[in-house]
KOLLUM-58388 format. One line per field, with one value per atom (N, C-alpha, C): residue number from 1; residue in three letters; chain; atom name; x, y, z. Coordinates in steps of 0.001 Angstrom, whole numbers, plus 500000, padded with zeros to 6 digits. Layout:
REM KOLLUM-58388
pos = (NUM,...)
code = (ala,...)
unit = (A,...)
site = (CA,...)
px = (X,...)
py = (Y,...)
pz = (Z,...)
END
This chain:
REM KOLLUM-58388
pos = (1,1,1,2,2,2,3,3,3,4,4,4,5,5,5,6,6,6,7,7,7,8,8,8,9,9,9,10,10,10,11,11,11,12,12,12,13,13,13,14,14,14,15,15,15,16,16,16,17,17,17,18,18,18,19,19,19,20,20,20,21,21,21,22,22,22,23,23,23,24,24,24,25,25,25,26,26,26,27,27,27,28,28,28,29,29,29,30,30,30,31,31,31,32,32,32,33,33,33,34,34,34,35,35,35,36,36,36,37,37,37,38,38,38,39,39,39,40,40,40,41,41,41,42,42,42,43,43,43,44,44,44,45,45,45,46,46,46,47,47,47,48,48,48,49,49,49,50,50,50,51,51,51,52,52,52,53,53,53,54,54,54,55,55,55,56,56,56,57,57,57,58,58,58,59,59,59,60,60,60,61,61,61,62,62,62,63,63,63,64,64,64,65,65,65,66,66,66,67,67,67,68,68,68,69,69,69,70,70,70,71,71,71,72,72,72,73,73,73,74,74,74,75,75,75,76,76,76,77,77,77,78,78,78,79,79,79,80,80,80,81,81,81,82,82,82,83,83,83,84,84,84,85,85,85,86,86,86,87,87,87,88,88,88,89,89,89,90,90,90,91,91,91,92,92,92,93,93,93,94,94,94,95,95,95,96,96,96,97,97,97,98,98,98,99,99,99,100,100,100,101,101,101,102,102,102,103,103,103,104,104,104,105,105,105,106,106,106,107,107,107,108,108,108,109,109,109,110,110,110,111,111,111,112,112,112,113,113,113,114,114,114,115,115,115,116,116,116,117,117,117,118,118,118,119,119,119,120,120,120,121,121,121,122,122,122,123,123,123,124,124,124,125,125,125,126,126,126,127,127,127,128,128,128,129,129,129,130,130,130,131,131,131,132,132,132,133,133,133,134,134,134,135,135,135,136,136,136,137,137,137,138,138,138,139,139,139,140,140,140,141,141,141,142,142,142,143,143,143,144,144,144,145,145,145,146,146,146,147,147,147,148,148,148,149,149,149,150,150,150,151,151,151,152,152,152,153,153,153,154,154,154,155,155,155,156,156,156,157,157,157,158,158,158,159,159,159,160,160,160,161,161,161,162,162,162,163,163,163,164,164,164,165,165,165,166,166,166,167,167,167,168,168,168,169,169,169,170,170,170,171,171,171,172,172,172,173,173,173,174,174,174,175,175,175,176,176,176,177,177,177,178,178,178,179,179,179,180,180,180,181,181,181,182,182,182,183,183,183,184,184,184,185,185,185,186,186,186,187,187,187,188,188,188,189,189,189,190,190,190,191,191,191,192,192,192,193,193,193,194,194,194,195,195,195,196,196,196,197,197,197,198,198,198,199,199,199,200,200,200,201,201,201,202,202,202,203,203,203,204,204,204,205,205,205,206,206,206,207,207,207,208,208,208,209,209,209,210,210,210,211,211,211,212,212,212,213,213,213,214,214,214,215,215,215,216,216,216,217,217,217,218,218,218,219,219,219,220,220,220,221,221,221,222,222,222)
code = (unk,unk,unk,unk,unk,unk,unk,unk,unk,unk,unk,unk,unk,unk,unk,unk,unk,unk,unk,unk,unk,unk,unk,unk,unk,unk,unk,unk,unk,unk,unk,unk,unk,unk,unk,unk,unk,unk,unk,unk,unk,unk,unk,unk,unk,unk,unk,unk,unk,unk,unk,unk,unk,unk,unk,unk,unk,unk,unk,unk,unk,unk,unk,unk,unk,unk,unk,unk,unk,unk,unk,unk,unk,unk,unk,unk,unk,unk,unk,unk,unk,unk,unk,unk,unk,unk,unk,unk,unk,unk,unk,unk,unk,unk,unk,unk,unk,unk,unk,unk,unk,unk,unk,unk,unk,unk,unk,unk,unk,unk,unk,unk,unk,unk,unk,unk,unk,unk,unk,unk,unk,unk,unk,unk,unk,unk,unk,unk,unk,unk,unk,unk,unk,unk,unk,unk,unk,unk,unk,unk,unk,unk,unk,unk,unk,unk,unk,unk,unk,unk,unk,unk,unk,unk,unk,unk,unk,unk,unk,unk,unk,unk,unk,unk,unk,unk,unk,unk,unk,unk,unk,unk,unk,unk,unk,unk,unk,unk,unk,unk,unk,unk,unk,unk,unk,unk,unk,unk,unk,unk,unk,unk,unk,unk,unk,unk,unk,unk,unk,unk,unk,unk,unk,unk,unk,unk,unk,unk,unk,unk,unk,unk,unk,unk,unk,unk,unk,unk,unk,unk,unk,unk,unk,unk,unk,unk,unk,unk,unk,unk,unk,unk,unk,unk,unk,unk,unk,unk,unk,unk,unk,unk,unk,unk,unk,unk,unk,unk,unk,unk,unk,unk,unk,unk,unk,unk,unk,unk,unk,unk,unk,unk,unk,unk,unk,unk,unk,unk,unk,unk,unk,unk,unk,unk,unk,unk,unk,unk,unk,unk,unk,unk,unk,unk,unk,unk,unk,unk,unk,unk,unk,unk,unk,unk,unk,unk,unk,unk,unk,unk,unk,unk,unk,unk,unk,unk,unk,unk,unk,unk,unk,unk,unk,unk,unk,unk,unk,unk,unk,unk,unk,unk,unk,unk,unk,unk,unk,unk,unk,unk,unk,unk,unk,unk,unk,unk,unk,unk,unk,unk,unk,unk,unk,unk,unk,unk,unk,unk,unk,unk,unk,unk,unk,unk,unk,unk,unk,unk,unk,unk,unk,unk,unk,unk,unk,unk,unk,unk,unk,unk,unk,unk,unk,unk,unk,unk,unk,unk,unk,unk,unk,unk,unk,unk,unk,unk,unk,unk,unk,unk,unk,unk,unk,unk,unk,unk,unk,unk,unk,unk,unk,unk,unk,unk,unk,unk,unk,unk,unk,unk,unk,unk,unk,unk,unk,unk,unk,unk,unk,unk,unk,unk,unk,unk,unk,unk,unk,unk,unk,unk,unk,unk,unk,unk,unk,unk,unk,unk,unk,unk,unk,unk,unk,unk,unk,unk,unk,unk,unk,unk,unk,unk,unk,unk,unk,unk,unk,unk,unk,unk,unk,unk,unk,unk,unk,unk,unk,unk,unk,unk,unk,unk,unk,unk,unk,unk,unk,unk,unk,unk,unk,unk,unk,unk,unk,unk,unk,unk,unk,unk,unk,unk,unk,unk,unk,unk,unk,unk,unk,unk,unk,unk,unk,unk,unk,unk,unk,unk,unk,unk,unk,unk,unk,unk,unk,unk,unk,unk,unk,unk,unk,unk,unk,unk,unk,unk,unk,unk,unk,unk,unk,unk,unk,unk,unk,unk,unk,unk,unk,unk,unk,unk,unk,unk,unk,unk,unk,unk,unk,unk,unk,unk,unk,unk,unk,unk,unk,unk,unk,unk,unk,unk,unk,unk,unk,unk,unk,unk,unk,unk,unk,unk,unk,unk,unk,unk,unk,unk,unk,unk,unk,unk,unk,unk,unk,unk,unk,unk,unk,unk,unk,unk,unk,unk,unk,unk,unk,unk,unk,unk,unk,unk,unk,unk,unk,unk,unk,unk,unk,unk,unk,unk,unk,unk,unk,unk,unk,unk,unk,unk,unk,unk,unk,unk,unk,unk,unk,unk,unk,unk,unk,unk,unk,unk,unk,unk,unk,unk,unk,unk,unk,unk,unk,unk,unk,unk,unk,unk,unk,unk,unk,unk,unk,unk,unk,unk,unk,unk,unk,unk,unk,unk,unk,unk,unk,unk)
unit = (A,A,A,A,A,A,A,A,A,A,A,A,A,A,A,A,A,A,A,A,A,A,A,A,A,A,A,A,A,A,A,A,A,A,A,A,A,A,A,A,A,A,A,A,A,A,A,A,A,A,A,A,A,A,A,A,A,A,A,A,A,A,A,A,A,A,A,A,A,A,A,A,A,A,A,A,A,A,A,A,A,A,A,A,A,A,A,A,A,A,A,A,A,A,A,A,A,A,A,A,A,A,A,A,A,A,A,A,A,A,A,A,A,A,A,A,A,A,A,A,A,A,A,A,A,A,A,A,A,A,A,A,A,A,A,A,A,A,A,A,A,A,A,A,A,A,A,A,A,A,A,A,A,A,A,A,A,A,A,A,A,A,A,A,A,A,A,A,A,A,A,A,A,A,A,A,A,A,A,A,A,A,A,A,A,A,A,A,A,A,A,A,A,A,A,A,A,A,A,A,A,A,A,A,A,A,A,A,A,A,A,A,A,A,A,A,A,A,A,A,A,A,A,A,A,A,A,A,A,A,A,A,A,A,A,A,A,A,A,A,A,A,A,A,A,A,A,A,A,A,A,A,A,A,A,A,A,A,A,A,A,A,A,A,A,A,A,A,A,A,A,A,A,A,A,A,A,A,A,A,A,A,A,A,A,A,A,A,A,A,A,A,A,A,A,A,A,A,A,A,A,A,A,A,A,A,A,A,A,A,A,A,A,A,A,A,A,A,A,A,A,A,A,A,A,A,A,A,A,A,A,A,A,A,A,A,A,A,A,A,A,A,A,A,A,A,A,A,A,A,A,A,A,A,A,A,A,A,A,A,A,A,A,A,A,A,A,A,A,A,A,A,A,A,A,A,A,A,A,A,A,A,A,A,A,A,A,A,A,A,A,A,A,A,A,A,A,A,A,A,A,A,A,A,A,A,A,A,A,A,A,A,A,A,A,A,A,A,A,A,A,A,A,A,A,A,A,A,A,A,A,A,A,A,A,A,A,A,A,A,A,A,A,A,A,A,A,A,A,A,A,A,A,A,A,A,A,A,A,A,A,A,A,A,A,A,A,A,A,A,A,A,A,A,A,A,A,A,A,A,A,A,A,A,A,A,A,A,A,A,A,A,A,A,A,A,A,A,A,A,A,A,A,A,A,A,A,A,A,A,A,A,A,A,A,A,A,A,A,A,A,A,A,A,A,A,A,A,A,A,A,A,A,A,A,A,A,A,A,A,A,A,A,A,A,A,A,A,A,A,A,A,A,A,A,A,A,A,A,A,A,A,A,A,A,A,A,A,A,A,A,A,A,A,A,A,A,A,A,A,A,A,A,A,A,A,A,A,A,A,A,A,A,A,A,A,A,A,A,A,A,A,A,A,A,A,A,A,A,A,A,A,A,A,A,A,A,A,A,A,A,A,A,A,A,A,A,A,A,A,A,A,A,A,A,A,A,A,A,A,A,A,A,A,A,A,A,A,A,A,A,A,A,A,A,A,A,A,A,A,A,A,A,A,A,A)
site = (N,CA,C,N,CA,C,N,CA,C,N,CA,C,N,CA,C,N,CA,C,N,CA,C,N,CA,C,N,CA,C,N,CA,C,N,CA,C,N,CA,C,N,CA,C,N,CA,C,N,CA,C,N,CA,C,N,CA,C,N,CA,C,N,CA,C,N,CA,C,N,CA,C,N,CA,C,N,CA,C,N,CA,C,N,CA,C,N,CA,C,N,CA,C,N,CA,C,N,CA,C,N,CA,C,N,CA,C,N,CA,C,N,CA,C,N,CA,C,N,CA,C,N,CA,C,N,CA,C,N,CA,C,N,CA,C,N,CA,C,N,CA,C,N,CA,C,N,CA,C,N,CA,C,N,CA,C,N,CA,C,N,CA,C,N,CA,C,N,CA,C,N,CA,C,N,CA,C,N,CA,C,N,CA,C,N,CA,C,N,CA,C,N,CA,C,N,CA,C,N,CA,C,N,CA,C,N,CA,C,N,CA,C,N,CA,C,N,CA,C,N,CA,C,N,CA,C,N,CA,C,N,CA,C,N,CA,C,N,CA,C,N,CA,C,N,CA,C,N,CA,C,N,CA,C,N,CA,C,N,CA,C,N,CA,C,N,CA,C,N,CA,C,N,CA,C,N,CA,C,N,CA,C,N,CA,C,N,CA,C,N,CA,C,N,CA,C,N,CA,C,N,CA,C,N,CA,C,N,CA,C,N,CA,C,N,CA,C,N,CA,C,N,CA,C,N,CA,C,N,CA,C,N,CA,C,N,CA,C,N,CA,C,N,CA,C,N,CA,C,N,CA,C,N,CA,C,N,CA,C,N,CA,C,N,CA,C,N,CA,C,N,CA,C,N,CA,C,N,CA,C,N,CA,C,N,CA,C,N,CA,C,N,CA,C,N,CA,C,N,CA,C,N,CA,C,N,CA,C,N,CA,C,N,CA,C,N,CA,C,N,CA,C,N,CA,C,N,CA,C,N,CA,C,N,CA,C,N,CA,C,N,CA,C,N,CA,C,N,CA,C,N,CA,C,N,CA,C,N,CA,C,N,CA,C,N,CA,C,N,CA,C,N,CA,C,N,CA,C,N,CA,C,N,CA,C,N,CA,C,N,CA,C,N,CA,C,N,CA,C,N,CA,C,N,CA,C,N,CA,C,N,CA,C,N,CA,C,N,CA,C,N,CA,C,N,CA,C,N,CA,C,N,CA,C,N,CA,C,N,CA,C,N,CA,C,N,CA,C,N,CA,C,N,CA,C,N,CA,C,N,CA,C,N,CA,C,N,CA,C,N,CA,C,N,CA,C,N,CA,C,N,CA,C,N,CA,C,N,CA,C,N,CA,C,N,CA,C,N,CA,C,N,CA,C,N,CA,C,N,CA,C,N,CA,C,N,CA,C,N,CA,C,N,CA,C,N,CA,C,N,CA,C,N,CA,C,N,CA,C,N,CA,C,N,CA,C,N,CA,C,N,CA,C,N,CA,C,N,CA,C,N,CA,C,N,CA,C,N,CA,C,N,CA,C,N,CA,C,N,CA,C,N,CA,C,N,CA,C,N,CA,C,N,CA,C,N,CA,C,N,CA,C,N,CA,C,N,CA,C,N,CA,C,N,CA,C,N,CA,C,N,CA,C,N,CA,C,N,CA,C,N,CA,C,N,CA,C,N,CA,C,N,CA,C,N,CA,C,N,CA,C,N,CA,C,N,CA,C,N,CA,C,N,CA,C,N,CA,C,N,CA,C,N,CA,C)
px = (493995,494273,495606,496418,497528,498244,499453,499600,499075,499615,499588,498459,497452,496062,495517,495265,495049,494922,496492,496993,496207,496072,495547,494011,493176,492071,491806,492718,492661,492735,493205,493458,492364,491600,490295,489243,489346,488572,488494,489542,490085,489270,488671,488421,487543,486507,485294,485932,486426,486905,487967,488368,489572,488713,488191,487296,486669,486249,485084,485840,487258,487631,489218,489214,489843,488984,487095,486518,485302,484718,483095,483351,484294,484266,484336,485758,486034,484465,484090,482590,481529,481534,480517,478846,479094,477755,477689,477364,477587,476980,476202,476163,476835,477441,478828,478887,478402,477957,479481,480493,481545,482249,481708,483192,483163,481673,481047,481708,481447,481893,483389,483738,485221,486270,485830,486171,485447,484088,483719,484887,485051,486015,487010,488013,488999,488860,487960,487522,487919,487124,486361,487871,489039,489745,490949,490479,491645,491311,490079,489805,490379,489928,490025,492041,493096,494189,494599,494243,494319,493983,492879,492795,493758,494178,495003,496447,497055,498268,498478,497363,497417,497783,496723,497168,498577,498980,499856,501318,501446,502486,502225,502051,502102,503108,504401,505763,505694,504864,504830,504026,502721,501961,502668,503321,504589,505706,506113,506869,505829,504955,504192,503523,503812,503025,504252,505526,506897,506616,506507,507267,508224,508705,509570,511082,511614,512596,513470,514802,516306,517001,516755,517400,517053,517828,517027,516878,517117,516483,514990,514915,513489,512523,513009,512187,511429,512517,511803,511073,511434,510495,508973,509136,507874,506918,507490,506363,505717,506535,505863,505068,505350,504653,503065,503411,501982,500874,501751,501064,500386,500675,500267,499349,499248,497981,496563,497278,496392,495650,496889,495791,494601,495334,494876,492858,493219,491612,490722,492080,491208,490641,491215,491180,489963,489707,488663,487489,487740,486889,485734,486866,486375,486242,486919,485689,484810,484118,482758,481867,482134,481779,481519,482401,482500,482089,482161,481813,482497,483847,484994,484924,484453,484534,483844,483373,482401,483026,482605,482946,481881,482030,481389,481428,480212,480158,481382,481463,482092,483606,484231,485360,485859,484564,484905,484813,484236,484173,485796,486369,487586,488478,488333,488994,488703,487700,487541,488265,488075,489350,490716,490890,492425,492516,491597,491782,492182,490468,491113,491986,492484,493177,494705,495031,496398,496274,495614,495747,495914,494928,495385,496536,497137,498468,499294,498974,500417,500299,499200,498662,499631,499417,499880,501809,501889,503337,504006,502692,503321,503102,502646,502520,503549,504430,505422,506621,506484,507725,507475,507669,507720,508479,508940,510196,510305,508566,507999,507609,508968,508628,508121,507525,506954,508246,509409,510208,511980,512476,513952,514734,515101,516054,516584,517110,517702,517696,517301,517064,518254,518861,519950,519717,518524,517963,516966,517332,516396,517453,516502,516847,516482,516948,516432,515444,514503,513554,513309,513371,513513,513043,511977,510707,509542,508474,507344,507025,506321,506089,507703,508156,510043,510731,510334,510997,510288,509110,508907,509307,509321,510130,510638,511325,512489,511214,510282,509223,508276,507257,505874,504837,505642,504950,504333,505305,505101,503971,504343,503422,501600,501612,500276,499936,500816,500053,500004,500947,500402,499504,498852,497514,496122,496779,495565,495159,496423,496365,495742,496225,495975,494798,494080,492446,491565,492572,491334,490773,491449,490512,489588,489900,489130,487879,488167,487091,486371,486643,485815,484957,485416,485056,485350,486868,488321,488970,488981,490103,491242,490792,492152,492401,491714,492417,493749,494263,495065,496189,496095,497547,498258,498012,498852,499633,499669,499869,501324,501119,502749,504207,503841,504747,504857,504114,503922,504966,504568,505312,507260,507357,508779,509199,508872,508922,509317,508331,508665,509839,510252,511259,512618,512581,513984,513407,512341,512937,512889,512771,513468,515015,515431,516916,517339,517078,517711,517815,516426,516350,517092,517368,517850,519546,520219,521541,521491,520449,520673,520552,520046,519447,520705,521272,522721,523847,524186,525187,524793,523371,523085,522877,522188,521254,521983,522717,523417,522797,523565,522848,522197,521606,520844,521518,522787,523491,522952,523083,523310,521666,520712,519407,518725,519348,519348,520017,520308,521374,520155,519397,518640,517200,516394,515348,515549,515149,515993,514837,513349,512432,511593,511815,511560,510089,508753,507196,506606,507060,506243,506955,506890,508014,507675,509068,509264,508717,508311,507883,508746,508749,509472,510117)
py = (480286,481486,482086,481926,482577,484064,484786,486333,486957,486151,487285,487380,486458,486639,487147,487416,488363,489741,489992,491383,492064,491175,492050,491296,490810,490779,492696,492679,494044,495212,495165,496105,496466,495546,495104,495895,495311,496186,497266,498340,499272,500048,499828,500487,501341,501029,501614,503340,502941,504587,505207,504510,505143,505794,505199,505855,506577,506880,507971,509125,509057,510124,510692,509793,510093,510515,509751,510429,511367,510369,510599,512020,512533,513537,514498,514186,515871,516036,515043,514571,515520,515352,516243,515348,513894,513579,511553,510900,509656,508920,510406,510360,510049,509045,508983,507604,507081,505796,505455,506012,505613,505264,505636,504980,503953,503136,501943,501185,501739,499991,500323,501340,501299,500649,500632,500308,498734,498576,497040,496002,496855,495930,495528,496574,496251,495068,495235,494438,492985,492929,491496,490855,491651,490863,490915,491795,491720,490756,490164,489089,487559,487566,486310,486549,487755,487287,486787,487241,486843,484992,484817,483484,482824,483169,481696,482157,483535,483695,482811,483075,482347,480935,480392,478643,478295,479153,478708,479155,480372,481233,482272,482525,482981,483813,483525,484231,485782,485690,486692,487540,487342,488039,488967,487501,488682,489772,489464,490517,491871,491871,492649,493269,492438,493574,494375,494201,494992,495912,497252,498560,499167,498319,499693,498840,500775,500877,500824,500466,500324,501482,501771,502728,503830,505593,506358,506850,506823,507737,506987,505845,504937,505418,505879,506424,507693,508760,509994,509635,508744,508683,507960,506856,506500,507570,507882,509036,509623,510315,511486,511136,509841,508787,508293,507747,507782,509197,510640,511364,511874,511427,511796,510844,510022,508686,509294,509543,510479,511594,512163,513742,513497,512388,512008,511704,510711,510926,511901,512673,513927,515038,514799,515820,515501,514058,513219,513326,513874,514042,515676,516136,517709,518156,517523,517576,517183,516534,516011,516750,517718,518139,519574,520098,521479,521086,520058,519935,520554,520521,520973,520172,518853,518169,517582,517330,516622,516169,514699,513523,512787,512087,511265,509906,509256,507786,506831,507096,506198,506319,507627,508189,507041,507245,506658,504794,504703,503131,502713,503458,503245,503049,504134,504069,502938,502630,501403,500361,500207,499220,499230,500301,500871,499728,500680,500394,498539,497548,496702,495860,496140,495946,496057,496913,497238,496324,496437,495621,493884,493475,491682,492186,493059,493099,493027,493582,493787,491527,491475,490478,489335,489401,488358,488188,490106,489803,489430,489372,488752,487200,486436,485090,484557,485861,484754,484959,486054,486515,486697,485407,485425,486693,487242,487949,489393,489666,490927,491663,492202,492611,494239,494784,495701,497199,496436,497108,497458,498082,497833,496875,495752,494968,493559,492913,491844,490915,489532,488527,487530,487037,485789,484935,484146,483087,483578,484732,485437,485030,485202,484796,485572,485695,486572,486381,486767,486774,487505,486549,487094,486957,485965,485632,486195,485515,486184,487552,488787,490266,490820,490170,490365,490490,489157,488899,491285,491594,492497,494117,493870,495345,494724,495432,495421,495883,496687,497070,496404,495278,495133,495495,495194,495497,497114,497743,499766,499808,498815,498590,498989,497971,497571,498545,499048,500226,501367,502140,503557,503097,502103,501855,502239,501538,501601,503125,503785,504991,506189,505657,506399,506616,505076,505256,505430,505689,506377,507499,508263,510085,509890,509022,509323,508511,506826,506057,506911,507700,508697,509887,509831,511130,512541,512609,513592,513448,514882,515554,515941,516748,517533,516703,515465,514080,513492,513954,513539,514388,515603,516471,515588,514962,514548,513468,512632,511809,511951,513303,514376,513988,514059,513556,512530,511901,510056,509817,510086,509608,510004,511184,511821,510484,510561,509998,508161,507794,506555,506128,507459,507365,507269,508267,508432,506831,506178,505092,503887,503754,502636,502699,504051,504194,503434,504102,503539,502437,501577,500286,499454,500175,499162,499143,500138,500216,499346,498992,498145,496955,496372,495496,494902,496098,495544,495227,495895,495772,493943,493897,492822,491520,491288,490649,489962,488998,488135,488237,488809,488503,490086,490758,491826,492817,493104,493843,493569,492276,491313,492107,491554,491878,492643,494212,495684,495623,494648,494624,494227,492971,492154,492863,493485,494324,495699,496734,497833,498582,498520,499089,498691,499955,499759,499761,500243,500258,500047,500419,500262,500166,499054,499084,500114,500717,501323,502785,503250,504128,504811,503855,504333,502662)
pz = (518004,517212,517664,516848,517390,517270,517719,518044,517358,515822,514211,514155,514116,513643,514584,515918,516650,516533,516130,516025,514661,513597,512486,512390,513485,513404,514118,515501,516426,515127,514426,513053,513008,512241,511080,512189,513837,514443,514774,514248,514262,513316,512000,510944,510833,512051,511942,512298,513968,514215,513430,512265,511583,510341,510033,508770,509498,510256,510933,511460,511881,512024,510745,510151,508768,507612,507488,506315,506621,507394,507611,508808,509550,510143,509506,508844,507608,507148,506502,505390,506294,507289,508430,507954,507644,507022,507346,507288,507486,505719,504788,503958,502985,503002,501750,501812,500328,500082,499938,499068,498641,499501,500819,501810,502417,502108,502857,501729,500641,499379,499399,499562,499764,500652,502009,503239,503074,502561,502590,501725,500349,498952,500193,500841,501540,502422,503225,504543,503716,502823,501851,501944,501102,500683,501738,502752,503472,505088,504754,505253,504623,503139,502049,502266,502420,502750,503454,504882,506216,505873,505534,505935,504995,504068,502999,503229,504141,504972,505864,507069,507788,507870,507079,505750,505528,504544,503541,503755,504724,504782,505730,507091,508229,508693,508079,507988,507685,506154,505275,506369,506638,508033,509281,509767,510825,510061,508932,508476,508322,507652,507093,508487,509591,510893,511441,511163,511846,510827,511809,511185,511495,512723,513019,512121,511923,510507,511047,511025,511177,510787,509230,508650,509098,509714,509649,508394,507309,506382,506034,506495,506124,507026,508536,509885,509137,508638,508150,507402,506285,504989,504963,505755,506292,506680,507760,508347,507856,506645,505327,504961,504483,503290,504212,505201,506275,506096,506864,506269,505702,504261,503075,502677,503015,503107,503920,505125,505752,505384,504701,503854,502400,502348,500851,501525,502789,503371,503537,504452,505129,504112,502787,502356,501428,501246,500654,501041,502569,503351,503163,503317,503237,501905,500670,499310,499553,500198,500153,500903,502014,502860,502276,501314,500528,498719,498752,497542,496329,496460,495750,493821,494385,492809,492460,491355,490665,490102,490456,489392,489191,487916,486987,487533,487660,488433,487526,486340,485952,486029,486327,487161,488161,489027,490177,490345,489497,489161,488553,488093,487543,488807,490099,491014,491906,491753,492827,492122,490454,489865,490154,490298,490775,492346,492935,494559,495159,494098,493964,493636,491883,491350,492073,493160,493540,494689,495491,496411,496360,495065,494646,494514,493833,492916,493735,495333,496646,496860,497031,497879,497066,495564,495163,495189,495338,495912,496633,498071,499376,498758,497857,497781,496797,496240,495235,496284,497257,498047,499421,499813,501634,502655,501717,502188,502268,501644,500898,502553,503096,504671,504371,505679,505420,505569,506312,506988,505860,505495,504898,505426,505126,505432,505033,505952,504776,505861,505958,506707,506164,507306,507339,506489,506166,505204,504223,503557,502653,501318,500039,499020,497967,496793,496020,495186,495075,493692,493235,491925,490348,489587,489670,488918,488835,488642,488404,488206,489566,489039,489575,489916,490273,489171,487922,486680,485524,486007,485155,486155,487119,488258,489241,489543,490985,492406,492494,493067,493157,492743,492753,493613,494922,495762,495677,495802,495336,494351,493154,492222,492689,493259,493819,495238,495847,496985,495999,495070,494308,493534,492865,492090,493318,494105,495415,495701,496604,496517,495833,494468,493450,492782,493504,492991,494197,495320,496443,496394,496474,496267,495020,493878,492709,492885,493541,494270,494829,496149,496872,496333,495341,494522,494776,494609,495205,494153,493295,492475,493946,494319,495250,496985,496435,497148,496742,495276,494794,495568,495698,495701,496766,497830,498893,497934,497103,496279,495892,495755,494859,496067,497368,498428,498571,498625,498551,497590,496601,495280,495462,495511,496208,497362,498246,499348,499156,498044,498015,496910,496439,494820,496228,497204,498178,498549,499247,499890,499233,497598,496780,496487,496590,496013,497836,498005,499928,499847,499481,499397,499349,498087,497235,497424,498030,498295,499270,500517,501718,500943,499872,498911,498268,497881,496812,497719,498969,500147,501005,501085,501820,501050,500290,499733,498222,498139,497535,496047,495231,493697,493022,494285,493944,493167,492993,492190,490313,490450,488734,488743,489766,489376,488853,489474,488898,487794,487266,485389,484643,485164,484104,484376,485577,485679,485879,484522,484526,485489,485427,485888,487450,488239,489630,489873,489226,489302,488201,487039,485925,484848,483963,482718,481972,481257,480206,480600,482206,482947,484148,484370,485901,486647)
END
């Protein structure tokens, strides 16, 4: 078994005390079915990645475990953006605990579509793009792609974490899970423009690319 798979098995064992003091504490209850199938969907497939990474493309794995940022405007913006991931729990948490919202099972069935739905959607980005690092930057033998969910946004990856995001508080059953969302969103608009200037300065071709893909997350949207 080697470093990488180590390191994000140590993750995976991580989850129990992260959900317990990100949901089930605010929650003040161990009562909260939604965070077992929530935290399970994840586990499932973020096991089924691990193993056909590991397989097929191991590369993509070590990029995706570096965080630390080069750029500082990427240092600040991360952080926020972490944050706000964070509140989006805590705050998931303590609706449940105060009972701030009522939602409709079938609400929340939508969000767990979200939740999974974004995450294949990151997953399959790390599989058309080895290169899909977690960090801003530009590698010596990196190449551009332009095909596949590349050929329909400049983003996919973004794509597939704000779907996720976006259907957690509502998965959980959190209206005012969403508000942390509003910074997230800010936060990740400053670190695509960044991006993408380290993108067009480094990265051979990427100029023409921003000509032929006009849309950075969602066509004809954003």
């Amino acid at each position: 078994m080697n470093n990488i798979t180590l390191q994000i098995i140590a993750r995976i064992a991580a989850l129990p005390v992260i959900v317990w003091l990100i949901l089930l504490l605010p929650a003040g209850t161990f009562d909260f079915w939604e965070v077992y199938v929530y935290f399970g969907l994840l586990l499932v497939m973020m096991v089924l990645a691990l193993v056909y990474f590991v397989k097929h493309d191991p590369g993509v794995l070590k990029r995706r475990l570096e965080t630390r940022e080069k750029e500082s405007t990427q240092k600040v913006v991360i952080t926020l953006m972490g944050l706000a991931i964070i509140a989006v729990y805590l705050l998931s948490g303590f609706d449940r605990r105060f009972e701030w919202s009522a939602t409709p099972l079938w609400i929340q069935v939508i969000g767990f579509l979200l939740v999974v739905g974004g995450y294949l959607f990151a997953t399959l980005v790390m599989k058309q793009n080895s290169f899909a690092a977690r960090t801003v930057r530009v590698e010596e033998s990196q190449q551009l792609v332009d095909t596949g969910l590349y050929g329909v946004v400049r983003h996919p990856m973004y794509t597939g974490v704000v779907a996720m995001y976006a259907g957690t508080p509502i998965a959980l059953g959190s209206w005012y899970g969403l508000a942390p969302l509003l910074i997230f969103i800010i936060c990740l608009q400053v670190r695509m423009q960044n991006e993408e200037q380290v993108l067009t300065n480094e990265l051979e071709g990427y100029s023409d690319y921003k000509q032929r893909v006009h849309w950075r997350l969602i066509p004809g949207i954003w």
